[in-house]
Backbone atoms as SQL, in Angstrom:
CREATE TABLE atoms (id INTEGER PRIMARY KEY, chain TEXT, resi INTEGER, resn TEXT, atom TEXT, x REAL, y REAL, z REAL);
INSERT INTO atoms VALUES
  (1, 'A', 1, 'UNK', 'N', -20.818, -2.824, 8.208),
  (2, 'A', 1, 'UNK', 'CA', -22.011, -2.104, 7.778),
  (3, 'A', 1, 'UNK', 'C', -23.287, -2.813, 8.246),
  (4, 'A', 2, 'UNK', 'N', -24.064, -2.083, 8.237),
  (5, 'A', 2, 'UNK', 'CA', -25.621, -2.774, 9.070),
  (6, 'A', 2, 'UNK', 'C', -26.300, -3.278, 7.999),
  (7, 'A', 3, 'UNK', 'N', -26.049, -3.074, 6.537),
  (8, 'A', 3, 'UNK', 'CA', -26.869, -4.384, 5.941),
  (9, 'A', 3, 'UNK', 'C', -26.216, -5.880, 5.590),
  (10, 'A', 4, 'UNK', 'N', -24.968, -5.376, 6.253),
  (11, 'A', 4, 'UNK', 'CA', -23.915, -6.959, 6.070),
  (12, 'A', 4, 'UNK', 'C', -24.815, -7.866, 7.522),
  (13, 'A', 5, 'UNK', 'N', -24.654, -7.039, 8.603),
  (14, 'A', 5, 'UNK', 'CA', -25.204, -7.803, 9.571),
  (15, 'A', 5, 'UNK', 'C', -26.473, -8.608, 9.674),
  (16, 'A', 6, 'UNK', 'N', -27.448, -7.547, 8.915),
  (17, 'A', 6, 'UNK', 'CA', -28.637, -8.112, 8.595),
  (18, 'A', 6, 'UNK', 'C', -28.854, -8.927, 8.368),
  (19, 'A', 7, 'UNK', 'N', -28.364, -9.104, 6.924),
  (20, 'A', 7, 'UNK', 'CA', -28.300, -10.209, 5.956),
  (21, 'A', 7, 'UNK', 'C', -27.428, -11.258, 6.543),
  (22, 'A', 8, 'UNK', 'N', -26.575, -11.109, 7.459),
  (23, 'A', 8, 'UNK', 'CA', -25.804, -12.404, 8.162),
  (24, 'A', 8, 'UNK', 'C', -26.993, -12.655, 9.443),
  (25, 'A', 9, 'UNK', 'N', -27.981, -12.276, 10.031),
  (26, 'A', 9, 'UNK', 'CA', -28.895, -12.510, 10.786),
  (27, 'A', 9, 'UNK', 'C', -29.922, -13.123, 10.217),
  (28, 'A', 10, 'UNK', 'N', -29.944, -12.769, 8.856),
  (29, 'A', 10, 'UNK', 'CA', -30.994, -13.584, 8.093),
  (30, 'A', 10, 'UNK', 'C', -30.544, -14.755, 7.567),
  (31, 'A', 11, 'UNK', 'N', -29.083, -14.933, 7.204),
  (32, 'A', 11, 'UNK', 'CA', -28.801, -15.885, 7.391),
  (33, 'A', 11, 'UNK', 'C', -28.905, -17.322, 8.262),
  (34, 'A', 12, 'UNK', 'N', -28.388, -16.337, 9.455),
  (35, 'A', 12, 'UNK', 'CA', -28.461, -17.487, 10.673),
  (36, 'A', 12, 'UNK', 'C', -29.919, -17.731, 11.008),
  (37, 'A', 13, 'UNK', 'N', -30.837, -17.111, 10.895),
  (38, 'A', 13, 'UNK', 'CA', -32.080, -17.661, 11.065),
  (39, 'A', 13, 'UNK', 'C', -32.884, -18.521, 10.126),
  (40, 'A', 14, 'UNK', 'N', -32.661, -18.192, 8.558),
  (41, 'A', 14, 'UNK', 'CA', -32.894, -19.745, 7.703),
  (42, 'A', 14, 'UNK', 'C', -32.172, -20.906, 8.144),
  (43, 'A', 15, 'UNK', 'N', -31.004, -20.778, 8.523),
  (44, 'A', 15, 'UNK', 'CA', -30.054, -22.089, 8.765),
  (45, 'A', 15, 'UNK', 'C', -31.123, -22.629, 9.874),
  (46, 'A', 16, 'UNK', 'N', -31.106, -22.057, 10.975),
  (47, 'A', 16, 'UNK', 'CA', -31.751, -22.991, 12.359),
  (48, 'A', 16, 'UNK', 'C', -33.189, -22.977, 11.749),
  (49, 'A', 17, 'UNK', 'N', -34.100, -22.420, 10.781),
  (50, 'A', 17, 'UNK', 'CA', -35.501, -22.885, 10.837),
  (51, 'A', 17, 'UNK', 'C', -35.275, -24.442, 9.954),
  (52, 'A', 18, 'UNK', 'N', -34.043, -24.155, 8.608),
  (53, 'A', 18, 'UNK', 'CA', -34.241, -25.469, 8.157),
  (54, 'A', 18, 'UNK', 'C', -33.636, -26.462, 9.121),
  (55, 'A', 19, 'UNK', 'N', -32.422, -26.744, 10.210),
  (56, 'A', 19, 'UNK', 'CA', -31.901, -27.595, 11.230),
  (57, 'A', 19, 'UNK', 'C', -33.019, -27.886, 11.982),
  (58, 'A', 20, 'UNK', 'N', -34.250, -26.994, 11.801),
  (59, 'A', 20, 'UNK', 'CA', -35.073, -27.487, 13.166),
  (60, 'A', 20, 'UNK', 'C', -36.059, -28.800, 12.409),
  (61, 'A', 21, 'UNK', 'N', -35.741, -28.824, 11.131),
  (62, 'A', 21, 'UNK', 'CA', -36.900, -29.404, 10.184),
  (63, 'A', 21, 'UNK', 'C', -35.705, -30.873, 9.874),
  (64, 'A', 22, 'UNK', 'N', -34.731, -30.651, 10.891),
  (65, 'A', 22, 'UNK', 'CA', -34.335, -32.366, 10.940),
  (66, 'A', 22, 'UNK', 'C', -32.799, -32.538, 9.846),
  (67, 'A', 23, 'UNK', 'N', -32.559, -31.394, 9.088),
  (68, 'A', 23, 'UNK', 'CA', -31.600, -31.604, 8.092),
  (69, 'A', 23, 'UNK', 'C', -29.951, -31.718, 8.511),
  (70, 'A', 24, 'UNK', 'N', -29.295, -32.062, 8.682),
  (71, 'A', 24, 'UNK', 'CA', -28.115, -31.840, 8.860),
  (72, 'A', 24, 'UNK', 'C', -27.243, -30.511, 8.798),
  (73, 'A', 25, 'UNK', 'N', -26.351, -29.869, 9.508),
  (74, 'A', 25, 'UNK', 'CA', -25.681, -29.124, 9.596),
  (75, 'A', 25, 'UNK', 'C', -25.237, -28.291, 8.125),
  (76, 'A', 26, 'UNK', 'N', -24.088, -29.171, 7.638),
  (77, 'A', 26, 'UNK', 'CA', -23.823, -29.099, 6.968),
  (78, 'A', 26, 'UNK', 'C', -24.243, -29.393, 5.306),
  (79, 'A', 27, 'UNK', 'N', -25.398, -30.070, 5.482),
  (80, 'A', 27, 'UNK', 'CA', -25.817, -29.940, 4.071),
  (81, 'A', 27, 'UNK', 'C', -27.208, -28.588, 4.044),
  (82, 'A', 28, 'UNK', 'N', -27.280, -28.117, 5.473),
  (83, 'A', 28, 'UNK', 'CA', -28.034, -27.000, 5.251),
  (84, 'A', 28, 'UNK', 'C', -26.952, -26.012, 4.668),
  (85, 'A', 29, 'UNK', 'N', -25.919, -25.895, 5.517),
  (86, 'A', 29, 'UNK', 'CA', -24.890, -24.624, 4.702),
  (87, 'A', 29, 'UNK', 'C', -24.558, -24.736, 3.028),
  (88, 'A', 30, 'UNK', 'N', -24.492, -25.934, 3.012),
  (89, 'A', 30, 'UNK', 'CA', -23.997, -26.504, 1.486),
  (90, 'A', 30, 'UNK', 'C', -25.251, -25.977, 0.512),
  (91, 'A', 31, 'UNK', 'N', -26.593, -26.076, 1.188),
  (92, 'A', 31, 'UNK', 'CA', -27.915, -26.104, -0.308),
  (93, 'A', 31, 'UNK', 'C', -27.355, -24.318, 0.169),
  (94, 'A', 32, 'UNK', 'N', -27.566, -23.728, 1.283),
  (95, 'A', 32, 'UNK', 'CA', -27.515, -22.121, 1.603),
  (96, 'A', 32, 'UNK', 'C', -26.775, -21.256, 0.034),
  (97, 'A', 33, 'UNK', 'N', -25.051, -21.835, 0.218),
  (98, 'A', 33, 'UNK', 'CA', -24.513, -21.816, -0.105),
  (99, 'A', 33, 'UNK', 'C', -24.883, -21.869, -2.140),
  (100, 'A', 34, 'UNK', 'N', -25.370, -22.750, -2.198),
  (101, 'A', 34, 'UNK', 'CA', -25.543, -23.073, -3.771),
  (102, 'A', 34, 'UNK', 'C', -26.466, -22.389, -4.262),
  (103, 'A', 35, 'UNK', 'N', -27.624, -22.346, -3.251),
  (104, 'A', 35, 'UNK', 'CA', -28.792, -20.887, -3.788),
  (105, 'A', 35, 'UNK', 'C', -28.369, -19.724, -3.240),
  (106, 'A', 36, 'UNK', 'N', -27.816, -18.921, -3.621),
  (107, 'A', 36, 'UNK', 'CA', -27.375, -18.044, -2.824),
  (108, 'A', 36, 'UNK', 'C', -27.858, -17.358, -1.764),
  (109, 'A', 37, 'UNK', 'N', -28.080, -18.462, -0.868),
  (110, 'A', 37, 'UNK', 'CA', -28.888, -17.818, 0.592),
  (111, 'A', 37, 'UNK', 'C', -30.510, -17.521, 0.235),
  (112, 'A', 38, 'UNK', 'N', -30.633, -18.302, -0.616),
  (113, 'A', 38, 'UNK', 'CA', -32.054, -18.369, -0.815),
  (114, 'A', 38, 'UNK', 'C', -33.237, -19.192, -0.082),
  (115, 'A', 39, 'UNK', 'N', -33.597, -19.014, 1.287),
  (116, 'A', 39, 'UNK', 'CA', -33.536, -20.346, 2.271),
  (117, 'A', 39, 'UNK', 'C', -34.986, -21.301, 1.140),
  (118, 'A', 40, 'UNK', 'N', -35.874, -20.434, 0.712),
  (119, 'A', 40, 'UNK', 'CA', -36.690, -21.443, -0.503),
  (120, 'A', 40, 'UNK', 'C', -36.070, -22.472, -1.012),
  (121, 'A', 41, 'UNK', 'N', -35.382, -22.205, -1.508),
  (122, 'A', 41, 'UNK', 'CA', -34.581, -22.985, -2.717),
  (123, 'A', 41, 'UNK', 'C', -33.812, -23.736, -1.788),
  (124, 'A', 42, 'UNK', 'N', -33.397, -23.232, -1.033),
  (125, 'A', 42, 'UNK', 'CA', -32.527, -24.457, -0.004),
  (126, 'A', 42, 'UNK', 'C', -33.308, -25.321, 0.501),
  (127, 'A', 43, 'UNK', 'N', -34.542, -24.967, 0.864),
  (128, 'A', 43, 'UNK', 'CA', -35.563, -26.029, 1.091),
  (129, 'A', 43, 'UNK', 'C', -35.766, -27.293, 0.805),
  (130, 'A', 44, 'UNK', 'N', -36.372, -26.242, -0.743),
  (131, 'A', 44, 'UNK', 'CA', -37.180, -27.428, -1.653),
  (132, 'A', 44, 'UNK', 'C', -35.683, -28.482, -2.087),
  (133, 'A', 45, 'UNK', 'N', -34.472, -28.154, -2.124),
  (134, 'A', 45, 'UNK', 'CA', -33.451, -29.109, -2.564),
  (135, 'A', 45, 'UNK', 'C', -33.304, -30.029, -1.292),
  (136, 'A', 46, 'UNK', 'N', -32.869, -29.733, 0.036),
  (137, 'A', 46, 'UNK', 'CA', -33.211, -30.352, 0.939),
  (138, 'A', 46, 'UNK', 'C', -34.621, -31.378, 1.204),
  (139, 'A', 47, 'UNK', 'N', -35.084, -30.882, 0.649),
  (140, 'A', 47, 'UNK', 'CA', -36.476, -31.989, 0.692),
  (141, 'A', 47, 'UNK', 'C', -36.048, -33.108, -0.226),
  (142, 'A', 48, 'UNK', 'N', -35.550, -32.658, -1.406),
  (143, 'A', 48, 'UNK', 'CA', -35.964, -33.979, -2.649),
  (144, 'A', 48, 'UNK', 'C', -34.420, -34.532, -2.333),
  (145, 'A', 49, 'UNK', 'N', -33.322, -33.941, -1.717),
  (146, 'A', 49, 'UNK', 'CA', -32.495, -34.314, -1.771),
  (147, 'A', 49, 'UNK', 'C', -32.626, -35.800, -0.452),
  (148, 'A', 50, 'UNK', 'N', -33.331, -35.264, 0.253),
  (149, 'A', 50, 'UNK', 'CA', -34.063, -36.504, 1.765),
  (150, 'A', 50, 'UNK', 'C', -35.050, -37.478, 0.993),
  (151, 'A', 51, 'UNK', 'N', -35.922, -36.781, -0.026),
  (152, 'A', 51, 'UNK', 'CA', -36.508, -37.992, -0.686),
  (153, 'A', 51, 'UNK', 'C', -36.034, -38.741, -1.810),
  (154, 'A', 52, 'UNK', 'N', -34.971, -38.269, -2.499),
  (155, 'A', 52, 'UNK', 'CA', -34.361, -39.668, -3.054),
  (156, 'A', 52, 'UNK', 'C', -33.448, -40.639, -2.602),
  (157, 'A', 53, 'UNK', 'N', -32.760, -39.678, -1.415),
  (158, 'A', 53, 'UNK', 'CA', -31.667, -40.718, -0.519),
  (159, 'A', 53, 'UNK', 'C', -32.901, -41.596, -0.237),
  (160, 'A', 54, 'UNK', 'N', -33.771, -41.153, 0.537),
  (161, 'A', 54, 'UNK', 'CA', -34.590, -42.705, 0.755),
  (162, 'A', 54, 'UNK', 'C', -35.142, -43.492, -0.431),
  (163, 'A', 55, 'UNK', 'N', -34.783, -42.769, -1.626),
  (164, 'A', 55, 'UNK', 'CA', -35.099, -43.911, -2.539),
  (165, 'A', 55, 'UNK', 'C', -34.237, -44.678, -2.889),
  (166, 'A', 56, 'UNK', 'N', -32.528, -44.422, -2.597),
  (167, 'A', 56, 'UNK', 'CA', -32.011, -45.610, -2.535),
  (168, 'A', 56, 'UNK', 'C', -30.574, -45.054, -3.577),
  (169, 'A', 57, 'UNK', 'N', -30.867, -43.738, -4.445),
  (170, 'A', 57, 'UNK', 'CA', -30.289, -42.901, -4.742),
  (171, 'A', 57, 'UNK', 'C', -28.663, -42.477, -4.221),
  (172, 'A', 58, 'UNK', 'N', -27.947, -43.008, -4.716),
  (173, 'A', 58, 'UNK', 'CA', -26.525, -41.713, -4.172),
  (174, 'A', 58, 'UNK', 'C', -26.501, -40.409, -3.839),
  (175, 'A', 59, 'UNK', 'N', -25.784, -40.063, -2.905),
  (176, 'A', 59, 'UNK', 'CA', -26.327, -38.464, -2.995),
  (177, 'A', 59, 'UNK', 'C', -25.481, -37.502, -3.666),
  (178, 'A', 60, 'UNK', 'N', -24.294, -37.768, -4.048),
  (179, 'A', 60, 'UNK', 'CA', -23.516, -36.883, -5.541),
  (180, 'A', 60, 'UNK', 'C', -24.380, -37.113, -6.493),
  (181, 'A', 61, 'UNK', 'N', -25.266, -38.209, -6.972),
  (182, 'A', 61, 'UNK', 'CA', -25.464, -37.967, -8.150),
  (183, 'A', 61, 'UNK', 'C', -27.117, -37.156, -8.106),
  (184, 'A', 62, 'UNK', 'N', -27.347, -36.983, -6.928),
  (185, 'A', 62, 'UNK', 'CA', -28.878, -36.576, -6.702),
  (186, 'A', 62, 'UNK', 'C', -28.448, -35.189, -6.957),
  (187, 'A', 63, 'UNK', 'N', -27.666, -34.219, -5.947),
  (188, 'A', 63, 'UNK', 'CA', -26.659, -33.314, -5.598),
  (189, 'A', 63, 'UNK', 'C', -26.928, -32.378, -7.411),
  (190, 'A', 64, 'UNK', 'N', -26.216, -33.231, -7.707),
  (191, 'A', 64, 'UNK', 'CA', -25.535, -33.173, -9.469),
  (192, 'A', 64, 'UNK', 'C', -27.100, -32.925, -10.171),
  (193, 'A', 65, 'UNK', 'N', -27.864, -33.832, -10.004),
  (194, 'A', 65, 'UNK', 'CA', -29.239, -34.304, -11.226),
  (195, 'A', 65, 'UNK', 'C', -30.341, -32.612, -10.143),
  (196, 'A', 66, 'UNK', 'N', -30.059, -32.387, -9.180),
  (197, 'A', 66, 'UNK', 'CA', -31.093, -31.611, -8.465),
  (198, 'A', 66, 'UNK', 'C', -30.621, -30.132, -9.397),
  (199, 'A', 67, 'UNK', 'N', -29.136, -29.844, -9.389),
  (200, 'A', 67, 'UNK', 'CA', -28.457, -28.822, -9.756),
  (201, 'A', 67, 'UNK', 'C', -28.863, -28.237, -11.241),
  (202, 'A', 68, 'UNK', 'N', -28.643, -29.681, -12.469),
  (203, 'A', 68, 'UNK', 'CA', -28.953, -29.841, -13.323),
  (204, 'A', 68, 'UNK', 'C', -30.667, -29.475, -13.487),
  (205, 'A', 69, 'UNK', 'N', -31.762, -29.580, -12.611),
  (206, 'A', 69, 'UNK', 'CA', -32.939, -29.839, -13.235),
  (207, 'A', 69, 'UNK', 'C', -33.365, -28.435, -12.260),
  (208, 'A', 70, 'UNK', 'N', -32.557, -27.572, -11.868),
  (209, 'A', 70, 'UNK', 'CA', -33.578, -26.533, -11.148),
  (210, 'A', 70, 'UNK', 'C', -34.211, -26.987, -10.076),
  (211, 'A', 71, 'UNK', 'N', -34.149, -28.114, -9.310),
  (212, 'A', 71, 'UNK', 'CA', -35.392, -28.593, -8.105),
  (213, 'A', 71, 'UNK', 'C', -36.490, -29.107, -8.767),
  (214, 'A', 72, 'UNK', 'N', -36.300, -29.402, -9.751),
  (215, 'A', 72, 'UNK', 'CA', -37.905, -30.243, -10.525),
  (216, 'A', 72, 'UNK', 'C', -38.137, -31.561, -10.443),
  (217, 'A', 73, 'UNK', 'N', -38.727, -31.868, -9.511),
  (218, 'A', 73, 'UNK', 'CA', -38.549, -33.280, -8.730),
  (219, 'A', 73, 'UNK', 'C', -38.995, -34.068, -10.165),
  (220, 'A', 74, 'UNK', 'N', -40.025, -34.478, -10.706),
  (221, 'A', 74, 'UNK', 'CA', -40.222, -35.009, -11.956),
  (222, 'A', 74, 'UNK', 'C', -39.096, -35.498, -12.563),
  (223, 'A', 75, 'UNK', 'N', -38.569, -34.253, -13.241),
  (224, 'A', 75, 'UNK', 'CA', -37.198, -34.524, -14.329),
  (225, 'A', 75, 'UNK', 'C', -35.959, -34.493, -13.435),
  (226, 'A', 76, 'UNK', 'N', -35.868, -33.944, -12.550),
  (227, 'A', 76, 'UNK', 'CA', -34.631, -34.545, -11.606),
  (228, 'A', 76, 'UNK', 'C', -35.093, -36.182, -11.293),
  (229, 'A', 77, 'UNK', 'N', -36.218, -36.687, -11.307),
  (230, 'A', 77, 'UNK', 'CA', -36.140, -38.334, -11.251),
  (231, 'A', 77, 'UNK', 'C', -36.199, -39.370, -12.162),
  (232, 'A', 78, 'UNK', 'N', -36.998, -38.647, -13.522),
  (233, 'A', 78, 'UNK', 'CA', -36.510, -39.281, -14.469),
  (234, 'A', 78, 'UNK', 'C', -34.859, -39.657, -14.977),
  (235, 'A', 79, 'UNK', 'N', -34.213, -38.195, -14.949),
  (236, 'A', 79, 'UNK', 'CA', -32.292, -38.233, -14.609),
  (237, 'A', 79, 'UNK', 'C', -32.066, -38.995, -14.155),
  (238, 'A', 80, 'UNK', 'N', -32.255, -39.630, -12.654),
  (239, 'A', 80, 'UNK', 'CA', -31.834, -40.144, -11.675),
  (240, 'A', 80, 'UNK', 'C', -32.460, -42.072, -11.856),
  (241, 'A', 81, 'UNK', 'N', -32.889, -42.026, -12.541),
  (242, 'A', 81, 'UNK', 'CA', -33.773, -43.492, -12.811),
  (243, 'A', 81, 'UNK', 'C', -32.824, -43.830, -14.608),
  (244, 'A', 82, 'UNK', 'N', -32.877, -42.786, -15.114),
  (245, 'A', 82, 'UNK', 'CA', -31.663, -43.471, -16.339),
  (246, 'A', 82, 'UNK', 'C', -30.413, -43.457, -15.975),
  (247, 'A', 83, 'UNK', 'N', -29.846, -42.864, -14.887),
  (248, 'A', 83, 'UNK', 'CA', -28.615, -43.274, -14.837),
  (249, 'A', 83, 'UNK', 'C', -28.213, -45.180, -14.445);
């Protein structure tokens, strides 16, 4: 059907705008995947998920604390600082 295709074209075009912004393959499909193809939301998790790995952060438990807090960088770091 032509809105399956669509929506699989819109797919493939969030994937390569967020790959072009440096993210890995597969953790672009993975955030895709968890927001349901919401490339926003795949974003903003991709972002904080790159800025706490550089804080030194695990990334299951970032993964886990991002899931838990909605993308709310704040209280996803307070989480992530009491563990």
């Amino acid at each position: 059907p032509p809105c399956l295709l669509l929506q699989f074209l819109s797919y493939l075009g969030a994937c390569d705008r967020l790959l072009k912004q440096g993210y890995e393959e597969g953790q672009v499909e993975e955030a895709m995947e968890m927001f349901q193809y919401s490339e926003k939301k795949a974003a903003e998790f991709l972002h904080l998920l790159a800025q706490f790995n550089d804080m030194g952060f695990q990334q299951n438990e970032i993964k886990e604390v991002l899931l838990l807090c909605g993308n709310q960088r704040e209280k996803a770091l307070e989480e992530l600082v009491m563990k």
